[in-house]
N, C-alpha and C positions, 0 to 999 in steps of 0.2 A: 498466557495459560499457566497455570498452577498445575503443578504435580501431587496429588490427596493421595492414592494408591501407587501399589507396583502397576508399574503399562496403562493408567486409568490418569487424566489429568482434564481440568475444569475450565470452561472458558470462561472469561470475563460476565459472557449473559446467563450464566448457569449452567450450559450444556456441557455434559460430561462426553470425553472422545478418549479411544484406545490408543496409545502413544505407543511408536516401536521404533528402533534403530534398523535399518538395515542399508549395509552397504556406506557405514561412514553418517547417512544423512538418517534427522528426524522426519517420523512420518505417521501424520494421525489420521482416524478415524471415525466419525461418527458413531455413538452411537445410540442415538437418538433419545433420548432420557437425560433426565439432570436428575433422576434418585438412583443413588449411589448403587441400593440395594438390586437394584434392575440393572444397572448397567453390571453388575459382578456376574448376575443371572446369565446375561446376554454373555459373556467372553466363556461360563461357564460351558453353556450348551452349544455354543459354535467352536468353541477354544481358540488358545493363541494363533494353532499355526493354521489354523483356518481364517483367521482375520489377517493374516500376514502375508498369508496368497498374493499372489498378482495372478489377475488373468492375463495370459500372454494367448498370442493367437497361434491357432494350431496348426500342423503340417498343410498342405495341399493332401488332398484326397489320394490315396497311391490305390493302383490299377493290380490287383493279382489275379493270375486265374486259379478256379477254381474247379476241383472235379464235382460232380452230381452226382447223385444217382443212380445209377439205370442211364446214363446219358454217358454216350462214347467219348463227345471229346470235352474238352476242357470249355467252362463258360467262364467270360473274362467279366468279373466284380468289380466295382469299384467301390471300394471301402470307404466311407463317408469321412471326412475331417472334420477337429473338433471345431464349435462353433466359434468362428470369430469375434473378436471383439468388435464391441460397438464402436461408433465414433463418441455415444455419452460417456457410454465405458471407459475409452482411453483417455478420455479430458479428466475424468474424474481419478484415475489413476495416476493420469500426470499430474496434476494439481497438488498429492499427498508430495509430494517433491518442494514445492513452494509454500505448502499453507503455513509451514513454522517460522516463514521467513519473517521481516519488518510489515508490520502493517501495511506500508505503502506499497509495496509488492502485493501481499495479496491481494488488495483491492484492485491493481492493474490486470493481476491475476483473473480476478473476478467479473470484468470489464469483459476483458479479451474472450475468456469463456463464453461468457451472456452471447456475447457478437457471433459467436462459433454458428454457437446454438441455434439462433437465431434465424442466420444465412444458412445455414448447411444441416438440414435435417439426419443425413447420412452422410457414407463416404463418399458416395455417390454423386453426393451435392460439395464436397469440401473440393474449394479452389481458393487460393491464399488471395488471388490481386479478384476474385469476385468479389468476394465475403469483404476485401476491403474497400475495395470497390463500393457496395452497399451502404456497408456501414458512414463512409464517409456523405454520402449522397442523402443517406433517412436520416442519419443521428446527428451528423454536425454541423447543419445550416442554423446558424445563430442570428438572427438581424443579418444575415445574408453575408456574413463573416465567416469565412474555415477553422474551426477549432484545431487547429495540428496538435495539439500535443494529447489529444484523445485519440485522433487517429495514428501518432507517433507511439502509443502504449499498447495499441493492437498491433502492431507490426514489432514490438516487444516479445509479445506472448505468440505472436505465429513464429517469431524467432528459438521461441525456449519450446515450443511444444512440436513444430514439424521434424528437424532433428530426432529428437525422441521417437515419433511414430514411426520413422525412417527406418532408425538403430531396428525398430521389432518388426519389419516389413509391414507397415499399415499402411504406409506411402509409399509412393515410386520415384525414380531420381528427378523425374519431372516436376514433383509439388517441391523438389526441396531451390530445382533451379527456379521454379518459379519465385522463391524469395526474394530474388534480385529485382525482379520488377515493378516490386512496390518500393516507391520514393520514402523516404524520411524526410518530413515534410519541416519546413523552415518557420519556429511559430513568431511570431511577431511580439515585441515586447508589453505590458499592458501598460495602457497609463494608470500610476498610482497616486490617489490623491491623497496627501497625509493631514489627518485632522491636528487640530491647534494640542497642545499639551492639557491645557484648562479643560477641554472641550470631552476631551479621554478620560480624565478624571471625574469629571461629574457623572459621566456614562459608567466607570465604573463604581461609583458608589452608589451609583443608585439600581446596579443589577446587585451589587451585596446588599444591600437594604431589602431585597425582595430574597433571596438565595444567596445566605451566609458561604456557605463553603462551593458554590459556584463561580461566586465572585470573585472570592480568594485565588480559584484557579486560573480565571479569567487576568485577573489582576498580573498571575505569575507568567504567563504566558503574553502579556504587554511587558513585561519585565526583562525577558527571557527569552524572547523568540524562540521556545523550542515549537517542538508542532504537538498536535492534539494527543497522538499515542505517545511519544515522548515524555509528557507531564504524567500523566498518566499511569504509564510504566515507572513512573522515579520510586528509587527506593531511598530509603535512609544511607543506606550504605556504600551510595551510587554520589553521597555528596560528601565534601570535603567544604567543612565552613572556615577554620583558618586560613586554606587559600584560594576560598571565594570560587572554586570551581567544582563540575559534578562531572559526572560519566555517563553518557547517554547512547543507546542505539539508535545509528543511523538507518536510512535507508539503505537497502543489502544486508543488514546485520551487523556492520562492523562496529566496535564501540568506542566513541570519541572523548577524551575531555576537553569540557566546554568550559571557557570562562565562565564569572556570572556576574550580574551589575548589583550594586548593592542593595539595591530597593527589591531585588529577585532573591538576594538571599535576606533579606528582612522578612519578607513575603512568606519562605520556609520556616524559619523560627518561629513566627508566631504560628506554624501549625504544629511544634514539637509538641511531643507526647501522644500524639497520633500512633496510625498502625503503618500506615502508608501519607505520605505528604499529600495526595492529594487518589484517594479513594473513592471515584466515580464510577458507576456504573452506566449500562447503554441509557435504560432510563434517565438518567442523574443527567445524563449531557446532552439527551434529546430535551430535557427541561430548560438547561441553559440554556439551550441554543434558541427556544422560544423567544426567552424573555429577551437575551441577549440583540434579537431581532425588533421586536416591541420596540425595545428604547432607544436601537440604535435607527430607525424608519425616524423615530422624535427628534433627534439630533443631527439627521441628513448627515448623516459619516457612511463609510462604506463598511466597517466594522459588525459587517452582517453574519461571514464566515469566521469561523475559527482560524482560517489562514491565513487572513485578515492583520492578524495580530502578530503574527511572525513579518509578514509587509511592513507596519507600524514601526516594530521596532529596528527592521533590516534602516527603515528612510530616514527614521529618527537619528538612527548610529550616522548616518552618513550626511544628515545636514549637521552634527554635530560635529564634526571633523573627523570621524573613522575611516580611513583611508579602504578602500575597497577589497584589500586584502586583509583584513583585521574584520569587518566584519562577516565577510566571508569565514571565517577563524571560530568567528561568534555565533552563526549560523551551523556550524558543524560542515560545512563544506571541503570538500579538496579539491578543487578545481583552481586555486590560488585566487578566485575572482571571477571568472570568467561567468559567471551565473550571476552573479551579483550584479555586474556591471552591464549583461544583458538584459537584465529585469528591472535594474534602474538606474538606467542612462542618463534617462530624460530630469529625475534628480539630481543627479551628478554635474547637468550640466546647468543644471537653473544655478545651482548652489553656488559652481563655479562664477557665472557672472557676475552673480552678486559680490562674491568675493573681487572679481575684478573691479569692481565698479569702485571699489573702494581701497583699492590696492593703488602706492603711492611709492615710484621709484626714483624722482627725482625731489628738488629743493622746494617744486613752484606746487 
């Protein structure tokens, strides 16, 4: 998101949102126009610290008595409280917490929500090991496989978001012990098939032959292993070409520098003079992602997703002889490996045998 005005900043797909600090963290807002002109109108007639509100829920109802009348003794009132908040209400309040975060947050973010939503019409309905419960049972049966690491990103977001409701009494100590109930599930590593080098190449020059500055990206991100928001977000000023490395945010927000291969920084050079290296929009990349599909069904590679390409280059690095903490390094990871070596073991170990098979200790 760009920042065009004071408190007024632009998203990637044109929608313009009211941007405010409070409390240390960013936090935006809707609102609902991408003309500049209307969205100034809207903060006009509602103003700032009306957009800056939180609804918080209100007292319990307190009991006074009251005299009447003409009436001797006191009649006891109960004074209405103000209207609680909803359960859509509080997802959406908490959410202004996370949406500035890394892409990949939000969209876990956005996941977890949906699933809320979905299971739990009201508070009434909200039960943490129901709702996952559900979810696991309608949304993750894949060829009769358990998805864990879908149902590991909901039990993410009932993690950041029950806490929260807690802290404002929208919950009871019970939804928060109920967290403990639901398992963090164990996901299984995939098998990753890596296409020939030749074979990548040709796929890629024939998605730039159809989609010049797609391909380019496409190209950088086989180069590169970063991930789709990543490239995307790269600025000029985020890259260092004498020492082959850039600066990139990770998942959570923090910001890494990443080596780069040299065919990744050739890739940037030939877009100098640009505004940005690689300036896609949502459109721009639901196009690639077409064509990107087309030609990779023609070529039977698995290079159908964008994350595909960060696979590529993680298995590439590591038949090459990148030791699994160096491409961990490459990846922007800190886990010293331990993700790497989860995700491609099975690499690790083909590669190894090979190597032994040819490995020669003694004379004979």
């Amino acid at each position: 998101m760009k920042i065009i005005e004071k408190n007024i900043g632009r998203h990637e797909n044109g929608n313009l949102y009211f941007v405010s600090r409070r409390k240390g963290k960013l936090h935006r807002q809707s609102l609902g126009t991408k003309d500049l002109k209307e969205a100034k109108r809207k903060i006009r007639e509602i103003g700032t610290l009306g957009l800056i509100a939180a609804r918080e829920p209100g007292p319990p109802a307190v009991v006074l008595p009251v005299p009447l009348p003409g009436v001797d003794a006191e009649v006891t009132l109960a004074v209405p409280a103000a209207p609680v908040i909803t359960l859509a209400e509080a997802l959406t309040e908490h959410d202004r917490g996370l949406i500035l975060l890394a892409k990949g947050t939000k969209e876990m973010a956005v996941r977890g929500r949906k699933a809320i939503e979905r299971f739990a019409k009201g508070w009434e309905d909200f039960s943490p090991v129901a709702i996952w419960n559900d979810y696991r049972e309608t949304g993750l049966e894949r060829q009769g496989a358990l998805l864990g690491s879908a149902a590991n990103h909901l039990l993410w977001y009932l993690g950041k978001f029950i806490p929260w409701a807690a802290k404002r009494g929208l919950v009871g100590a019970d939804v928060m012990e109920s967290l403990a109930e639901i398992p963090r599930l164990t996901v299984n590593s995939r098998t990753i098939r890596v296409p020939s080098v030749e074979v990548v190449e040709e796929f890629l020059a024939m998605v730039e032959s159809e989609d010049p500055d797609g391909g380019a990206y496409l190209r950088f991100l086989t180069t590169s292993g970063v991930r789709l928001s990543g490239g995307i977000g790269l600025r000029w000023k985020d890259i260092d070409f004498a020492a082959a490395q850039m600066a990139l945010v990770q998942k959570g927000g923090k910001r890494k520098i990443i080596p780069m291969t040299a065919e990744a920084v050739e890739v940037l050079k030939s877009r100098e003079g640009k505004v940005k290296p690689f300036d896609l929009d949502q459109n721009a990349v639901e196009r690639l992602e077409r064509v990107m599909k087309r030609f990779a069904k023609g070529f039977e590679i698995d290079l159908t997703f964008f994350h595909a390409f960060r696979h590529y280059f993680a298995s590439r690095c590591l038949l090459s002889g990148f030791t699994v903490q160096e491409v961990a390094k490459l990846l922007g990871h800190s886990d010293n490996g331990v993700l790497v070596l989860k995700t491609y073991g099975h690499i690790c170990s083909d590669h190894m045998k090979e190597r032994l098979a040819g490995l020669r200790l003694t004379g004979r």
